[in-house]
Structures are given as structure tokens and as C-alpha cells.
C-alpha positions in Angstrom: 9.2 -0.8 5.5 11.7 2.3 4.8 14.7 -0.6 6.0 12.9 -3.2 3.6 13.2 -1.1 0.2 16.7 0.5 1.4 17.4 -3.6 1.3 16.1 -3.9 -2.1 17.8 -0.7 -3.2 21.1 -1.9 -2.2 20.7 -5.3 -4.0 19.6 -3.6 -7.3 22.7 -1.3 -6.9 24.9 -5.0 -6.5 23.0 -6.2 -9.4 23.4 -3.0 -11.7 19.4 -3.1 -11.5 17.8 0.2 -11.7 15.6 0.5 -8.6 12.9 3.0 -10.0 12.2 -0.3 -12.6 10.9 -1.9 -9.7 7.4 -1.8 -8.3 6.8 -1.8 -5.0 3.4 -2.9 -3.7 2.2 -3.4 0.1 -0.8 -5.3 1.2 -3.1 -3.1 3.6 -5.5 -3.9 6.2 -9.1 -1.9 6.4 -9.6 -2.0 9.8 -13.4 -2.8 10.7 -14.8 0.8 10.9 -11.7 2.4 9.5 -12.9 5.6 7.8 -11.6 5.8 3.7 -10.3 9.1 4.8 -7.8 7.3 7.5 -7.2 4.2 5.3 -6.3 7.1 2.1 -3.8 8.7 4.7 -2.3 5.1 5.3 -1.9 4.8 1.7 -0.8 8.0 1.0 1.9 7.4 3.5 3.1 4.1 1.7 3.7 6.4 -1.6 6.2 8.9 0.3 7.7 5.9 1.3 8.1 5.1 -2.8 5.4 2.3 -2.6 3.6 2.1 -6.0 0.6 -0.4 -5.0 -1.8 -1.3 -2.0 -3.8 -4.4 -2.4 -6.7 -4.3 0.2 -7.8 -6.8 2.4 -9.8 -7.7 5.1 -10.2 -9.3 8.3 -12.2 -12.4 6.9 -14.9 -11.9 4.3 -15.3 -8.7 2.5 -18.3 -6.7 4.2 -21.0 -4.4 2.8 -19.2 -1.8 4.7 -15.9 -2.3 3.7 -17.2 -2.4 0.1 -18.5 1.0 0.7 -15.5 2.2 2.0 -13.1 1.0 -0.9 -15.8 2.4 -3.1 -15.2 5.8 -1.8 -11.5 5.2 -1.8 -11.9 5.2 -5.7 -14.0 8.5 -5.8 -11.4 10.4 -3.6 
């Protein structure tokens, strides 16, 4: 990822594009059984890296579980 947004730094620089107008977003996994507090360290990991988004998905359908998890993702 960190080569990936050096990439896009560079061509904003060739463009005369200022980089921090750009928002960076990464789709995440939640692992079956991946804890919120694991998948907020994940995510929290993607922001030092200057990542400003994380859509969340699945492996297949959404689950009763991984609802709960997100939902305690949002009251961290």
C-alpha cells in the first residue's frame, strides 16, 4: 500500500495536483471471528499510512456476527 500512494503522490506532484486533496480509501476484509478490536487496529494502521476511508466487507453475505462487530466498531 505505502508504494501505491508514494505512486499517486508522485503523479499529483507531475500533475501540480495537491496530494492532501485526495482521498484515499481501502476496502477491508472482517475476517469470520475477527474481533472489532483487531479489525480497529487494522484500520487504524491504514490511517498512519494516510488512508482516509475503509469500506467493510465480507466473505459472502453479511452475518449476524459481523453486524455486531461493525456495530461495535462504531461505538469505539
Amino acid at each position: 500500500m505505502r508504494h501505491k500512494l508514494d505512486v499517486l503522490a508522485k503523479h499529483c506532484d507531475d500533475l501540480g495536483r495537491p496530494f492532501g486533496e485526495i482521498e484515499k480509501t481501502i476496502s477491508a476484509r472482517l475476517a469470520p471471528g475477527e474481533s472489532a478490536a483487531d479489525f480497529a487496529r487494522r484500520c487504524a494502521a491504514f490511517a498512519d499510512l494516510g488512508i482516509d476511508h475503509v469500506g467493510v466487507i465480507t466473505q459472502g453475505p453479511w452475518t449476524e456476527e459481523a453486524v455486531r462487530t461493525a456495530a461495535a466498531l462504531l461505538k469505539s
